[in-house]
GULUM-639997 format. One record per residue (C-alpha): residue number from 1; residue in three letters; x negated, y negated, z negated. Coordinates in Angstrom, 2 decimals. Layout:
% GULUM-639997
   i  aa       X       Y       Z
 NUM ALA       X       Y       Z
...
//
This chain:
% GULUM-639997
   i  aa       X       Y       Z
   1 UNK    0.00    0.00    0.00
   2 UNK   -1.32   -3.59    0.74
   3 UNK   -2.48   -5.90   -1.79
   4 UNK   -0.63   -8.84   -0.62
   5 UNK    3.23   -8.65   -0.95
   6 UNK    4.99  -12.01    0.20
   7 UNK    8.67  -12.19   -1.03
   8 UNK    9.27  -15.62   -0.02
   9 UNK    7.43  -18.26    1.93
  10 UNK    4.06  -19.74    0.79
  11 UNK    4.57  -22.06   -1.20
  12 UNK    7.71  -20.54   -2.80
  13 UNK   11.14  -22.16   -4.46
  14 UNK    8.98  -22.38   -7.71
  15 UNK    5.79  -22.97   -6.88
  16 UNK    7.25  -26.57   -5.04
  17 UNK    9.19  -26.97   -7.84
  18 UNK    5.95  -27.44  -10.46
  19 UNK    4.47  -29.29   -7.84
  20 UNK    6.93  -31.78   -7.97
  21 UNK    6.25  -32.15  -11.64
  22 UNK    2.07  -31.79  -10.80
  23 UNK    3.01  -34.96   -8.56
  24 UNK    4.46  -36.69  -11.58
  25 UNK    2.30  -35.53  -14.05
  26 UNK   -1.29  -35.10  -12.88
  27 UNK   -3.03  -38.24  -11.08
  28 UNK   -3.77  -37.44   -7.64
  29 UNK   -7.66  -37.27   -7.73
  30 UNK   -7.41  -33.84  -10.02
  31 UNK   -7.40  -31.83   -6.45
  32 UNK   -6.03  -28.38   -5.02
  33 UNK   -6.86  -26.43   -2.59
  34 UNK   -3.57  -25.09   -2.80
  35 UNK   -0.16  -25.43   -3.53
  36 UNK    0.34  -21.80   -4.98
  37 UNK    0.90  -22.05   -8.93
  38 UNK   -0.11  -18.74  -10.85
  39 UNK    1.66  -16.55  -12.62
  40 UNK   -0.80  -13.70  -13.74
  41 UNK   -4.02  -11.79  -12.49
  42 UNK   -5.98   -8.48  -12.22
  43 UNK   -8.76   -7.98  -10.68
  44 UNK   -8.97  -10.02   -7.31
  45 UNK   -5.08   -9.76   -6.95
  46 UNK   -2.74  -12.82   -8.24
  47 UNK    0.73  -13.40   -8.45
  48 UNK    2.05  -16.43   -7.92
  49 UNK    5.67  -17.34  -10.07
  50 UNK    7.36  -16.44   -7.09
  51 UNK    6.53  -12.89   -7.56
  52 UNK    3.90  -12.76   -4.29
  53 UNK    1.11  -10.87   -4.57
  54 UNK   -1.94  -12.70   -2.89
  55 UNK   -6.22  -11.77   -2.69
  56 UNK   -7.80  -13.54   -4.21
  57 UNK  -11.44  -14.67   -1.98
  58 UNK  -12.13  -17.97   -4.61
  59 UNK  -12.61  -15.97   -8.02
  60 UNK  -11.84  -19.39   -9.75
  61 UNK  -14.87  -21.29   -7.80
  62 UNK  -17.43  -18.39   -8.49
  63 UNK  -15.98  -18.06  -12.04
  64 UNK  -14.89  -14.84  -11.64
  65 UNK  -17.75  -12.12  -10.21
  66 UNK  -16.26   -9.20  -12.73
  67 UNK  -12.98   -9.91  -11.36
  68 UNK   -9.80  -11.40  -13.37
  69 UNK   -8.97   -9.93  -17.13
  70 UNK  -12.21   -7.64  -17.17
  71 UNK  -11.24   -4.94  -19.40
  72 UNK  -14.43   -5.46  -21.25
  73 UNK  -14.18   -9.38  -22.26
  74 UNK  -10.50   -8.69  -23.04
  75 UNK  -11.39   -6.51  -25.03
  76 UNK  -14.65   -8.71  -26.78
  77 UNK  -12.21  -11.58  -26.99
  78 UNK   -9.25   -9.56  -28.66
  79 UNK  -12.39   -8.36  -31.43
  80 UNK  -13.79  -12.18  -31.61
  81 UNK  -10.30  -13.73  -32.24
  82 UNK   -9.90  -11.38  -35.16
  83 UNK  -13.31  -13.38  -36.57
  84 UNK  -13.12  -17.23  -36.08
  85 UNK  -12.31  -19.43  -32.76
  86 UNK  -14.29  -22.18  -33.87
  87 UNK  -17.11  -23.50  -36.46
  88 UNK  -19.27  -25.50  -34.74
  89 UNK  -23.16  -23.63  -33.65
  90 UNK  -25.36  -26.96  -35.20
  91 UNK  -23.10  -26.86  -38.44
  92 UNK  -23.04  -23.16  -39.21
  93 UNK  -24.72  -20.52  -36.50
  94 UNK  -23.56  -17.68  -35.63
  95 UNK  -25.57  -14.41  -33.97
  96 UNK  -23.47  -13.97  -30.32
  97 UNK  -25.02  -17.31  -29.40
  98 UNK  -28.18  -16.02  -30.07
  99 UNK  -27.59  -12.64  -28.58
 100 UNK  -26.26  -14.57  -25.28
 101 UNK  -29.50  -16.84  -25.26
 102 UNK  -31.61  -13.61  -25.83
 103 UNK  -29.94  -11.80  -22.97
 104 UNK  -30.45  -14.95  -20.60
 105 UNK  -34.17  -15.06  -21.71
 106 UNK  -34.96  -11.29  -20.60
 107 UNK  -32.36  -11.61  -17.28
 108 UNK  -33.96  -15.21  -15.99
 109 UNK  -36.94  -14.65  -13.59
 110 UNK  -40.30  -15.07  -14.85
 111 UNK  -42.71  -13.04  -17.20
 112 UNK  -42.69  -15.87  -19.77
 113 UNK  -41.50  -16.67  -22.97
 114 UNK  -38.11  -18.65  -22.54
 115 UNK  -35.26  -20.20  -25.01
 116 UNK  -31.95  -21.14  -24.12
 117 UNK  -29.41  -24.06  -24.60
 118 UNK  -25.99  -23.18  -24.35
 119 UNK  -23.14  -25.83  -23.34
 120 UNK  -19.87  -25.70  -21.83
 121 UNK  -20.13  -26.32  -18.24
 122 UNK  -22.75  -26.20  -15.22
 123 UNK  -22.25  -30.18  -15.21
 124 UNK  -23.63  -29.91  -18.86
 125 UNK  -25.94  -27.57  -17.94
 126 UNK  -27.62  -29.82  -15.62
 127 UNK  -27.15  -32.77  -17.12
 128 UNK  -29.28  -31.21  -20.51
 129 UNK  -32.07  -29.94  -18.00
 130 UNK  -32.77  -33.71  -16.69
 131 UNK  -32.96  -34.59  -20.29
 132 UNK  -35.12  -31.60  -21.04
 133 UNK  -37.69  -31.95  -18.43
 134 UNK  -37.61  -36.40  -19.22
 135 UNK  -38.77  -35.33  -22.30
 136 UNK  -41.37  -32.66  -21.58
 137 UNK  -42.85  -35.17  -18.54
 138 UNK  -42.20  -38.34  -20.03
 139 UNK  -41.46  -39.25  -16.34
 140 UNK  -37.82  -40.63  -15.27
 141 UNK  -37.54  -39.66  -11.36
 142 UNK  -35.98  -36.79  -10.14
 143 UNK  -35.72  -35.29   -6.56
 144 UNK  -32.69  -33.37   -5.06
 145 UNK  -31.85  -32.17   -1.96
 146 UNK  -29.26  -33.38    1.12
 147 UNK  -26.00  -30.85    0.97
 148 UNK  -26.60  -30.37   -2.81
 149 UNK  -23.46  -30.06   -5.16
 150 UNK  -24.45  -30.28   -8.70
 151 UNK  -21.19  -31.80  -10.74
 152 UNK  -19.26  -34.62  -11.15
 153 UNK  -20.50  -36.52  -14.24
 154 UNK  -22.33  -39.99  -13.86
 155 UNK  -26.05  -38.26  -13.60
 156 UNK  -24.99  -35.01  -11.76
 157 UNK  -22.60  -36.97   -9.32
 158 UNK  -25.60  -39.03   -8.20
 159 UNK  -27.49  -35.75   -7.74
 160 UNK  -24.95  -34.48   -5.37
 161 UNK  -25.15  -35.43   -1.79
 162 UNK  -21.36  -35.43   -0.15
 163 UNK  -19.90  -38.61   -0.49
 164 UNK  -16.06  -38.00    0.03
 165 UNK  -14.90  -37.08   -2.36
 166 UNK  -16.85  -36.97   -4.36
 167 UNK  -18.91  -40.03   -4.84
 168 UNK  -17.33  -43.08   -2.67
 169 UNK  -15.40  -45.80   -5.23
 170 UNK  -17.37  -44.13   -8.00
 171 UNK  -20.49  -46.70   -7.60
 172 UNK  -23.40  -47.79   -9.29
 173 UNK  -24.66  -43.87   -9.76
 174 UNK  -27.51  -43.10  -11.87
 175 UNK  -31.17  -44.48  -11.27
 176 UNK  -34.63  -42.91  -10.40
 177 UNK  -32.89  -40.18   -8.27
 178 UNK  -34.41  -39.31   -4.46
 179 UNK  -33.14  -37.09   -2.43
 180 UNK  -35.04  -35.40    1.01
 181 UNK  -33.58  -32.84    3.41
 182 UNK  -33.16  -29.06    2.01
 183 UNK  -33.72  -26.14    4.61
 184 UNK  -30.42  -26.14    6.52
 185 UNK  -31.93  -24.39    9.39
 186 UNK  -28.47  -25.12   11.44
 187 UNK  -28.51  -28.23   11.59
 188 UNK  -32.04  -29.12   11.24
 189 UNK  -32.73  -32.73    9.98
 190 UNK  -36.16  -32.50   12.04
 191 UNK  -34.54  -30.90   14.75
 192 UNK  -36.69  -28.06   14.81
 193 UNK  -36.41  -24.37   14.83
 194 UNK  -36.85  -21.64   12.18
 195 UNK  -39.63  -20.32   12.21
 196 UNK  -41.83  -22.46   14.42
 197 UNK  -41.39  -25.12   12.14
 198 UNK  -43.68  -24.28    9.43
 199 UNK  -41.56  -25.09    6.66
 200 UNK  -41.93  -28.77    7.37
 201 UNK  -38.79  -29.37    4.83
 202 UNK  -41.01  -28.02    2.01
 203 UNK  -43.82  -30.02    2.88
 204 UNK  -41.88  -33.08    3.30
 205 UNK  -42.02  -33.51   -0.38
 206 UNK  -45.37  -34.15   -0.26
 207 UNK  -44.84  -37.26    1.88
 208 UNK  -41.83  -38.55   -0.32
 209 UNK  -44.51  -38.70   -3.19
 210 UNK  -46.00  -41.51   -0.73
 211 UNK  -43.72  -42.79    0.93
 212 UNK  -40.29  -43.32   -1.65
 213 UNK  -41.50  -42.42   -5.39
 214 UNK  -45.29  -41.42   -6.74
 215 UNK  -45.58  -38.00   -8.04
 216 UNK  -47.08  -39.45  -11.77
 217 UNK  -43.55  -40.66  -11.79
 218 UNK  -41.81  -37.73  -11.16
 219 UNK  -40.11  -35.47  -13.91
 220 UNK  -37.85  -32.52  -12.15
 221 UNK  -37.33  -31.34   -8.59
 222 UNK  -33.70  -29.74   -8.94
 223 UNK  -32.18  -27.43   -6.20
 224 UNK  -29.51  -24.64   -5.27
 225 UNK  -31.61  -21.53   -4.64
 226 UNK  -28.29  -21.31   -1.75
 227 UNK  -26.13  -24.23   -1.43
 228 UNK  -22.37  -24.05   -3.11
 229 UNK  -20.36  -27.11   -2.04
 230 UNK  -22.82  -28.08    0.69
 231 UNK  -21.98  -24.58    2.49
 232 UNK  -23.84  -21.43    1.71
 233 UNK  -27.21  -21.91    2.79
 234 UNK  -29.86  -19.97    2.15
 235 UNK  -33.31  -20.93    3.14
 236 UNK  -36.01  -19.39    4.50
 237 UNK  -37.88  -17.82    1.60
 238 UNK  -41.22  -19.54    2.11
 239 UNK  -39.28  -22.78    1.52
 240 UNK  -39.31  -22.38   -2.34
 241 UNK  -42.65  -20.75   -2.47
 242 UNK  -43.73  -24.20   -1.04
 243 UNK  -41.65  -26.18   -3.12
 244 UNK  -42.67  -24.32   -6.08
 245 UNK  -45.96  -24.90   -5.37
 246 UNK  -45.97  -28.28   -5.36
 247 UNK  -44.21  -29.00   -8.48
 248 UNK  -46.79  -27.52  -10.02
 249 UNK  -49.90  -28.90   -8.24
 250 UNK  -48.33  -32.31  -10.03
 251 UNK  -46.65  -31.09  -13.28
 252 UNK  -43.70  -31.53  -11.62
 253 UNK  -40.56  -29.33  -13.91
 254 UNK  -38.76  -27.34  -10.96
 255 UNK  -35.00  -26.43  -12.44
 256 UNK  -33.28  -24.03  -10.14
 257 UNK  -28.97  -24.90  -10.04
 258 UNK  -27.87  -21.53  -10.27
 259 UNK  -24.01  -22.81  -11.44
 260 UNK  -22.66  -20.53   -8.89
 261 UNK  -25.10  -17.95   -7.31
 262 UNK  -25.74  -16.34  -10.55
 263 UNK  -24.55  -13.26  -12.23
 264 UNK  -24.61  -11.10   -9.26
 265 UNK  -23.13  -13.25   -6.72
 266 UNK  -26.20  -12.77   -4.03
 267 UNK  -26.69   -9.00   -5.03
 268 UNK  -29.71   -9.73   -7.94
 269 UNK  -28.84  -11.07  -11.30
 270 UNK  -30.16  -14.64   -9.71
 271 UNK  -30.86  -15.19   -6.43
 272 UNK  -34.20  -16.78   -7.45
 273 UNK  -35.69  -13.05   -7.55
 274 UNK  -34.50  -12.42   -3.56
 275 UNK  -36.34  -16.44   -3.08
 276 UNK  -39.70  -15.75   -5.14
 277 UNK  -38.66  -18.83   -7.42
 278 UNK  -39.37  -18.55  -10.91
 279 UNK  -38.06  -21.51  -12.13
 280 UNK  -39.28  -24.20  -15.20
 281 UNK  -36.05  -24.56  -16.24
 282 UNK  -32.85  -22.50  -14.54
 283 UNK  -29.06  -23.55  -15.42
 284 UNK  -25.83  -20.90  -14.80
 285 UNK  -22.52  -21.33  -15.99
 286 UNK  -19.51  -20.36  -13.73
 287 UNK  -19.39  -16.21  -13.50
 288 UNK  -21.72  -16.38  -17.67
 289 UNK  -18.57  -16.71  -19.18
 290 UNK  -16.51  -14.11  -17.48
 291 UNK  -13.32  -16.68  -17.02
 292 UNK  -14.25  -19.08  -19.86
 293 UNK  -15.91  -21.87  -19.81
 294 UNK  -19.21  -21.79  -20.85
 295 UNK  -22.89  -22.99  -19.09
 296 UNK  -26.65  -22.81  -20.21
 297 UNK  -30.26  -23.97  -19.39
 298 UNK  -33.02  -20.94  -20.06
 299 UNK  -36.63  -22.08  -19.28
 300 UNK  -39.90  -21.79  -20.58
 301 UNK  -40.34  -22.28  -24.38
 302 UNK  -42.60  -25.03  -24.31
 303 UNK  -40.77  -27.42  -21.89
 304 UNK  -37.28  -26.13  -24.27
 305 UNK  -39.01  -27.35  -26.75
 306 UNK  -40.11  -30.68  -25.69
 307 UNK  -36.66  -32.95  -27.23
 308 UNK  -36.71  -33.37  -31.17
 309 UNK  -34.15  -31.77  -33.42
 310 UNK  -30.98  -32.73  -32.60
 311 UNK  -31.69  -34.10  -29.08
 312 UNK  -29.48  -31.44  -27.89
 313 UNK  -26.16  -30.37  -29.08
 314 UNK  -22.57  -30.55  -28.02
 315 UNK  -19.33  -29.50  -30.46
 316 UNK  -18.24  -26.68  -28.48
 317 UNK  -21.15  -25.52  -26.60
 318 UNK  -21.46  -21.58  -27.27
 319 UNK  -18.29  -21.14  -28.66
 320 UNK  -17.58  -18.19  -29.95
 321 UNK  -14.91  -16.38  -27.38
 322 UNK  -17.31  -17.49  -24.89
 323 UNK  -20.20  -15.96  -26.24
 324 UNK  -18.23  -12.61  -26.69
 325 UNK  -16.93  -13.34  -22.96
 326 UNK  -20.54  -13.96  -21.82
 327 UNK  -21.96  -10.79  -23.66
 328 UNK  -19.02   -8.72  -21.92
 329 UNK  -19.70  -10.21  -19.09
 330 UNK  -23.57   -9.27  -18.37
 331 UNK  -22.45   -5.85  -19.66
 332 UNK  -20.01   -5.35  -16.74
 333 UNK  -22.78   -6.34  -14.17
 334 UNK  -25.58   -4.26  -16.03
 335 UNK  -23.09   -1.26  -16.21
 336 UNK  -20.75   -1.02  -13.13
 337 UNK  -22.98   -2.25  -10.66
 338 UNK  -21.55   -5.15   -9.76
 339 UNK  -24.90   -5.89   -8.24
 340 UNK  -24.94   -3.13   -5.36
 341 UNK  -20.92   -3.70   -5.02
 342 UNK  -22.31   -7.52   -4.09
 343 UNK  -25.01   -6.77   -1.39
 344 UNK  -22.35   -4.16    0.23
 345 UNK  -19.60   -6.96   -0.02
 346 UNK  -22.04   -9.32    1.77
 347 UNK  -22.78   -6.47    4.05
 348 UNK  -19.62   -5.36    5.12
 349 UNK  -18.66   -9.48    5.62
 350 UNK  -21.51   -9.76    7.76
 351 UNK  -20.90   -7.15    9.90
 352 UNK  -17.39   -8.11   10.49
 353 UNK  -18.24  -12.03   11.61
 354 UNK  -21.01  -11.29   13.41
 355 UNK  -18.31   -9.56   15.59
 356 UNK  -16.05  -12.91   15.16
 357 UNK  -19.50  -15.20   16.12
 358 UNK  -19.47  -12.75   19.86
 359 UNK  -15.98  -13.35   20.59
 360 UNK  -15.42  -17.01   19.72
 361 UNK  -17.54  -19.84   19.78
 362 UNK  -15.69  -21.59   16.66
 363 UNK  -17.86  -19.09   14.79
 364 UNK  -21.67  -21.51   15.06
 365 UNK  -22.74  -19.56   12.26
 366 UNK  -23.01  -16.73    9.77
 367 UNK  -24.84  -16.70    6.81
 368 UNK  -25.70  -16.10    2.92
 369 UNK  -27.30  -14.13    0.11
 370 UNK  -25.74  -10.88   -0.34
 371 UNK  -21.23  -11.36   -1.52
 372 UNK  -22.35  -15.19   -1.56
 373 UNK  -21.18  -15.38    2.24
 374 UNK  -19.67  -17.55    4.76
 375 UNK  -19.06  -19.06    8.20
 376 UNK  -19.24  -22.50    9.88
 377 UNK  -16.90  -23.33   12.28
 378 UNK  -17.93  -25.86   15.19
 379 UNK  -15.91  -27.49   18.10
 380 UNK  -18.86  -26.93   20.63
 381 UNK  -21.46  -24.28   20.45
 382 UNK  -23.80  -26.31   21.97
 383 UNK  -23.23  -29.58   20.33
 384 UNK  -22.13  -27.80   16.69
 385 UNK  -19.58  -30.35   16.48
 386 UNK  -18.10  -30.07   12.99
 387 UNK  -14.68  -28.11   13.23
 388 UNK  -13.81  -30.00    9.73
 389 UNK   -9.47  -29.86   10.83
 390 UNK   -9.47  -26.45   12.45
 391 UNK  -11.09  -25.57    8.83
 392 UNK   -8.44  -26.99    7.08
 393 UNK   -5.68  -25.53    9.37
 394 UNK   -7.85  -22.21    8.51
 395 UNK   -7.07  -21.95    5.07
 396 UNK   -3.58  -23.35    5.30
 397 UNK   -2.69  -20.46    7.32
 398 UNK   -4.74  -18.51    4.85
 399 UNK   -2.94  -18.93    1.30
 400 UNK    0.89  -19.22    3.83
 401 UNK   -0.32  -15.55    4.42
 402 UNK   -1.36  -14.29    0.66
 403 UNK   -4.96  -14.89    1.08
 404 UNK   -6.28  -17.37   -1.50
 405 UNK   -9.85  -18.99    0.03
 406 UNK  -11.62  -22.21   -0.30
 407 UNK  -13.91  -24.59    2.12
 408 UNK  -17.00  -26.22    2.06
 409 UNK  -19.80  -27.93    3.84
 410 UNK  -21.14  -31.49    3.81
 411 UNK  -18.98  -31.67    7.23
 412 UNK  -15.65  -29.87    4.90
 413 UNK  -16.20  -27.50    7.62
 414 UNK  -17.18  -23.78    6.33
 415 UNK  -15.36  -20.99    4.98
 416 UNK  -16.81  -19.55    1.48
 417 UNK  -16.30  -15.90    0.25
 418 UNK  -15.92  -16.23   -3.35
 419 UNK  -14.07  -12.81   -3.64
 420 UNK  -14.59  -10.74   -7.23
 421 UNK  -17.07   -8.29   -7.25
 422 UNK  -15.02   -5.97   -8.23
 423 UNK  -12.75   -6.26   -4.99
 424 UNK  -11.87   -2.59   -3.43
 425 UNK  -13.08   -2.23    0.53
 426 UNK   -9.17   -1.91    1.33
 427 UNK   -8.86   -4.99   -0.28
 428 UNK  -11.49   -6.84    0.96
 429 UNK  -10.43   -5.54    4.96
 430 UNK   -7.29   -6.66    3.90
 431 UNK   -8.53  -10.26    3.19
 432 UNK  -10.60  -10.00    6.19
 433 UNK   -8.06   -8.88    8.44
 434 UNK   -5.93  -12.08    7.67
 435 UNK   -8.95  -14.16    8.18
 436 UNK   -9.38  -12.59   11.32
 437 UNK   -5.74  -13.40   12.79
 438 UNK   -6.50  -17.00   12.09
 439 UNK   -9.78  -17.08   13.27
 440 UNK   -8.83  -15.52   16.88
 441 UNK   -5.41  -17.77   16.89
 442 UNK   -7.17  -20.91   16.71
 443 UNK  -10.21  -19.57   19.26
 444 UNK   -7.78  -18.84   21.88
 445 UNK   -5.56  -21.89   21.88
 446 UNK   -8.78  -24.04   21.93
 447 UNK  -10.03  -22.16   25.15
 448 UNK   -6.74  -22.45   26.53
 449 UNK   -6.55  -26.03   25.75
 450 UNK   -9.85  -25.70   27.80
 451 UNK   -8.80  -24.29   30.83
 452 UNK   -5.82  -27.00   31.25
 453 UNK   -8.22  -29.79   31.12
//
């Protein structure tokens, strides 16, 4: 029997209904991708309140890698609840924070000895590892990359790149930041090719140290091992190695955003290990908490150690249902092998649009790390026009036929695969399938359209 199970039309009676009230209720900048309201989950299967049964190929923004209600954290919370919801970790500790910032310390790449800061978000998470490395440095700039998503506070909106919506009306952003071009071998910002270019992105940040900002002055480099929001993209592995390199030539901290490529979502724990990056300072958050909110920088001890007692803190960070959540959470990765289910996830996606990318040229480009997967849609193969309202109408026709999905891309102009590790291969052909039907529907009317002109 399918998955998805549409008893009335997407969005339903109900669902409108609450939007109506969303309209009233919720100012209009708190987005949606859709107008679907939820009813209840399991695994990558929701139902919506008007009793449809969709997939589920978001997994809450990357939030959901072990797949909705995990038997395990259920089953942590239900225990935890029984204890105490809330006490505060800097008035009176408790030992699952320290068992989650043990666990990160021996999972995070790198044969050295590490600590770890939990808070409540990636936003957090970032924002803490710019403090972090100010402090170890005593330097103010920092360096980001073009295409990089990395929140929406005051510092980590100025370190993200796309501009709508993100960023415009939101002015003056945060100061000492410089960003350079990241490895988007697509759409090259040198216009050269992979791999007769030589890495010239990587190198490139030796010029910026003098041409825009001296290196003395520089405290972090921060990047996506692969790009979230800015569309998948995952460089060429010498890119890193190069960038890496550098930082440390100049004492430069290098903190790798892994907010939504951790926990298994590229097929390794991180996909720093499949990008020989071992990172200063490394944030997650997203898939950690297993459907809660929680976030954390892990890095090496000394640079952890660089801000004074009390420098870093935060009422709720590591609460305690997170922490259980979190320790559940790495459990279900280390013990149903959520890791292999991700590479053959990715796998099985790529093999599928690389058929889509030979029939139709709105397919420019596959790509990603392992179940971390997606595909850019252009106007022109030639030109790679952005296809940014073909997108849209994309994953309209998506969620109106029970498949839940979101976009991305600087240019709004890819399709992500988010989808729960824990996803069945019926369910994920399923998901596929519907893609599919959209994907060919809008191919063939634009080469008709074509032909008449």
């Amino acid at each position: 029997m399918s998955s998805i199970q549409l008893r009335t039309e997407i969005p339903g009676p109900r669902s409108r209904a609450l939007m109506e009230r969303r309209t009233a209720a919720v100012p209009r900048g708190a987005f949606h991708a859709t107008p679907v309201f939820l009813a209840r989950a399991e695994g990558a299967v929701l139902e919506d309140v008007d009793g449809n049964r969709l997939l589920d190929f978001a997994g809450g923004i990357g939030c959901l890698n072990m797949g909705q209600r995990a038997p395990r954290v259920l089953a942590a919370l239900r225990e935890q609840m029984e204890k105490f919801l809330h006490v505060c970790f800097s008035v009176t500790p408790y030992e699952s924070y320290i068992e989650v910032a043990e666990k990160l310390n021996a999972r995070t790449p790198g044969k050295f000895a590490k600590k770890t800061f939990l808070v409540n978000s990636g936003a957090e998470g970032v924002e803490n590892a710019i403090k972090i490395a100010r402090a170890h440095t005593k330097r103010p700039a920092v360096i980001c990359f073009e295409d990089a998503f990395h929140g929406r506070t005051l510092l980590t909106m100025s370190l993200t790149s796309k501009t709508h919506p993100y960023k415009a009306g939101f002015e003056p952003f945060a100061s000492d930041i410089y960003r350079i071009p990241y490895a988007y071998c697509y759409r090259c910002s040198y216009g050269l090719k992979y791999p007769g270019c030589a890495a010239a992105c990587a190198q490139h940040l030796e010029d910026t140290f003098k041409r825009v900002v001296a290196a003395e002055s520089v405290a972090a480099v921060i990047a996506e091992p692969v790009l979230g929001e800015g569309g998948f993209i995952a460089p060429p592995k010498e890119f890193f190695r190069v960038v890496q390199e550098i930082c440390r030539k100049h004492g430069i901290v290098f903190i790798a955003d892994e907010v939504q490529s951790g926990f298994g979502r590229t097929g390794t724990f991180f996909a720093s290990e499949q990008l020989g990056i071992e990172p200063d300072l490394l944030v997650s958050a997203k898939s950690l908490g297993g459907g809660l909110p929680l976030g954390a920088v892990t890095g090496r001890a000394e640079i952890m150690d660089a801000p004074g007692v009390g420098g870093l803190g935060g009422t709720f960070a590591g609460n305690p249902l997170a922490c259980a959540a979190a320790l559940a959470s790495i459990e279900i990765i280390e013990k149903e092998g959520l890791l292999q289910r991700s590479q053959a996830i990715g796998k099985r996606f790529e093999e599928r649009a690389r058929g889509w990318q030979k029939k139709w040229p709105l397919v420019g480009e596959v790509r990603g790390l392992g179940g971390m997967c997606a595909i850019e849609l252009v106007r022109n193969a030639e030109t790679r026009e952005p296809a940014d309202a073909e997108t849209k109408e994309v994953a309209q026709y998506c969620y109106e036929h029970g498949l839940i999905t979101i976009t991305a891309g600087s240019y709004s102009n890819v399709m992500r695969i988010l989808v729960p590790l824990v996803v069945s291969d019926a369910q994920l052909d399923e998901g596929l399938g519907v893609l599919e039907a959209v994907l060919a529907s809008v191919a063939e009317r634009k080469s008709a359209a074509l032909s008449r002109a």
